[in-house]
N, C-alpha and C positions, 0 to 999 in steps of 0.2 A: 881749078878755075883761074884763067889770067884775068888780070886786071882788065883788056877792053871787055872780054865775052862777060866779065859781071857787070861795068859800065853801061852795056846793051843789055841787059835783064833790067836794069835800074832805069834806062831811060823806057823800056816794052810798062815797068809799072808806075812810071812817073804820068807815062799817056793814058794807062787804065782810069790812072787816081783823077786823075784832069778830067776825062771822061764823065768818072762818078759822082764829082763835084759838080757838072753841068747838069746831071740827069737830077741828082738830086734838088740843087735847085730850084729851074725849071718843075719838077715837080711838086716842089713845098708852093713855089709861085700859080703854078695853077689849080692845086687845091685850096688856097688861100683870096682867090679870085674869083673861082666858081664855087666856092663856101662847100664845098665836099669834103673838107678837112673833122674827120668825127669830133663834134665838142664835145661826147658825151665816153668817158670813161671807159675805155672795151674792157676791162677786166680789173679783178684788184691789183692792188701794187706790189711789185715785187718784194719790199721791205712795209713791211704791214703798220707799223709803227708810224709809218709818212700821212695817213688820215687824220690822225689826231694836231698834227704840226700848223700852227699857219702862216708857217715860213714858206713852207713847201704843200703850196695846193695844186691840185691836177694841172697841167696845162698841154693841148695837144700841139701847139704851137714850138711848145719845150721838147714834147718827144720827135716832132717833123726834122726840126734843126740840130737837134742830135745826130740825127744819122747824117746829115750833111757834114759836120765837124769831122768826121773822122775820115772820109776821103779830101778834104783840106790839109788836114795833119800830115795825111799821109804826104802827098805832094808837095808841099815843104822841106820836110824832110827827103825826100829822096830827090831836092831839087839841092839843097845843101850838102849833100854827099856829093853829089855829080860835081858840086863846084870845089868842094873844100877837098875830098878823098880820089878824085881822077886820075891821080896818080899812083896814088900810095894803097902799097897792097895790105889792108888790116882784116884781123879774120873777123873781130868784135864788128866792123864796120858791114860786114859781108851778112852778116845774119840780122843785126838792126835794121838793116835793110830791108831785107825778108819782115820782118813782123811787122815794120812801117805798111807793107804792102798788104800785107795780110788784115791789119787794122780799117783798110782803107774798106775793103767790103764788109764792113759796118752797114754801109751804106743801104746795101741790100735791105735794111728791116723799114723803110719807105716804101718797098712795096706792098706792104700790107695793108696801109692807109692806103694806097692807091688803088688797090684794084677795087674798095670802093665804088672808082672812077671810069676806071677801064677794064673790060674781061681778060685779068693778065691770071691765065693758068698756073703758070710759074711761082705766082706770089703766094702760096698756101703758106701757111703759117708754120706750120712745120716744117716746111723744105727752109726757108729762108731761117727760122729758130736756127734749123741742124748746120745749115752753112753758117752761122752767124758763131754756134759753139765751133767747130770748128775752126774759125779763124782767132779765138780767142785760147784754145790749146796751143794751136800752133805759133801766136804771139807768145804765149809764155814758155816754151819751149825752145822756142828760136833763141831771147835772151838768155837763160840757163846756158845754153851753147854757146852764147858767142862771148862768155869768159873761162867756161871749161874746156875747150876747145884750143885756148890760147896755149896751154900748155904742153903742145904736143902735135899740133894738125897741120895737116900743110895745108897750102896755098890749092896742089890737084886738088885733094878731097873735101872740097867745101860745097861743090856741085851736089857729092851723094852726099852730103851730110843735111843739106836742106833739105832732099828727095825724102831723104827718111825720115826725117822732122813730119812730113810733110805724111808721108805713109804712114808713118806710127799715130799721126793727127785723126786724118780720115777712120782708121779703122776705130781707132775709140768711139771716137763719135757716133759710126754706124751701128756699135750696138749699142746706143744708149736709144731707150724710149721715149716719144713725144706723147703729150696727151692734148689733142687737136682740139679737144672742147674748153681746154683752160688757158681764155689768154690775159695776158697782163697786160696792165697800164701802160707798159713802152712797146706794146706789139709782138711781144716775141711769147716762145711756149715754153712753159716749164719744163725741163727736162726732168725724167726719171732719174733719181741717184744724186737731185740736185745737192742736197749737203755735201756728198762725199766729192761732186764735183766742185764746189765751192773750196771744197778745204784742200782739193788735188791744186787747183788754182794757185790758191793761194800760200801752199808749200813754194811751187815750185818758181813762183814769183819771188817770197822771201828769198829761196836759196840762189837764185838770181843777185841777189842784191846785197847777200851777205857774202858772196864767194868774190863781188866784184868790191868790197871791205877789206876784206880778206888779200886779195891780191895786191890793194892797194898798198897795205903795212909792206907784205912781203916785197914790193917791187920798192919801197919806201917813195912811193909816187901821191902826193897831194890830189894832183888833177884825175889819178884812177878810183883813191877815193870820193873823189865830189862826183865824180860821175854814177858810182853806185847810187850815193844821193840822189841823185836825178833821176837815177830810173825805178826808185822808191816813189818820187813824185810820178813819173809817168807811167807809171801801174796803177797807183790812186786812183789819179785821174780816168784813166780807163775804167777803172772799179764804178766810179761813180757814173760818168757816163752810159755806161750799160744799164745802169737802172733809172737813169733820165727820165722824168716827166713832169719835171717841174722847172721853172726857172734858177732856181738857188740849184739845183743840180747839177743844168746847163753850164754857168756860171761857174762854178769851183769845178767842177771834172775839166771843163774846158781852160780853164786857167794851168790847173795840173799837168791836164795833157801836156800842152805846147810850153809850156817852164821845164817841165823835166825833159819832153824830148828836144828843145835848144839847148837845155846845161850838157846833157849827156854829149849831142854832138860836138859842142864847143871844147869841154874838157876832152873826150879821146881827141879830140884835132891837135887841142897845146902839147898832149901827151907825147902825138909822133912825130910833133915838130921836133922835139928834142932828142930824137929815138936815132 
């Protein structure tokens, strides 16, 4: 992949992201104006322990702007690539890329509140769940690549490398089961096999973070280690955000998020200044 045909993948999901921030929006604004924003709880919460907290009580308001945050993120981010990386061909840069965008259809779990509103076919709960895992395999699969990767890939094979990211995403996802009648607090369905996905997650985020540690000694590079730190924060922050429905959720997932994906972008940037 050269550097403009990824430039132009990056500005096609910088417009997606823009897009989704608008619908999003837009639509927290007119659920919140014609009072159709559910105030009453659609299911229990995803970490069950949050009932008894009274730091962290229901708020539907908390879960509406959740899903807004992450097509915001996303569009920063790939508005920061476009300016700071335009030139420079990095493979880590090529696949952050990718998961920025892929984060960004978060957004998608708004239509569940909405169809409340309007007859949107599309918004069942399960289709929008199974897109929503989906975009969270293929975020953490994306970074695992874009430091295993560095040691060996070219610049061609970065097109099929996402492709397959991207196939190897879907098909997991497809056979995993929904159960349409159980939905949770931040609108999404529980999946079938959820611990094992929990813990699939969350390997393969660590090993993400530990191999970008890891390359850091080996390269004796400072700025590749803070950047693993960073994307330690911005997995958090995603962690937490996905179970969003309260303001103290909001609030530190949303902080996490965009702390770790600026350090991350900022450190790989000083990195290949000096490269």
């Amino acid at each position: 992949m050269t550097i403009a045909a990824r430039n132009r993948f990056i500005r096609m999901g910088a417009l997606v992201s823009l897009s989704l921030v608008v619908a999003a929006s837009a639509s927290i604004a007119y659920m919140t104006m014609k009072g159709t924003l559910p105030s009453a709880q659609p299911g229990p919460r995803g970490l069950a322990f949050l009932d008894g907290l009274f730091l962290t009580p229901f708020s539907p308001v908390a879960v509406a702007l959740s899903a807004g945050v992450f097509p915001l993120f996303s569009l920063l981010c790939l508005g920061y690539v476009l300016f700071a990386f335009e030139k420079t061909q990095t493979i880590e840069i090529t696949f952050f890329a990718a998961a920025a965008f892929s984060v960004s259809l978060e957004a998608l779990r708004i239509l569940v509140p909405l169809a409340g509103s309007f007859p949107i076919s599309v918004a069942s709960p399960v289709a929008v769940s199974r897109a929503i895992l989906f975009c969270r395999v293929f975020a953490s699969l994306a970074l695992l690549a874009s430091v295993i990767f560095t040691t060996g890939q070219t610049a061609q094979q970065l097109g099929a490398s996402v492709f397959l990211i991207g196939f190897v995403s879907f098909s997991l996802v497809s056979a995993v089961p929904f159960n349409s009648t159980r939905l949770f607090s931040n609108y999404l369905v529980r999946p079938g096999f959820s611990v094992t996905l929990t813990a699939f997650l969350t390997v393969i985020g660590l090993l993400a973070v530990v191999s970008y540690l890891i390359q850091g000694k080996t390269r004796a590079s400072p700025d590749y280690t803070a950047a693993g730190v960073a994307l330690l924060s911005f997995l958090s922050g995603y962690a937490i955000l996905s179970y969003c429905d309260s303001w103290a959720f909001l609030g530190a997932g949303g902080f996490l998020l965009f702390a770790g994906g600026w350090k991350y972008l900022d450190r790989i940037h000083r990195y290949y200044l000096w490269q």
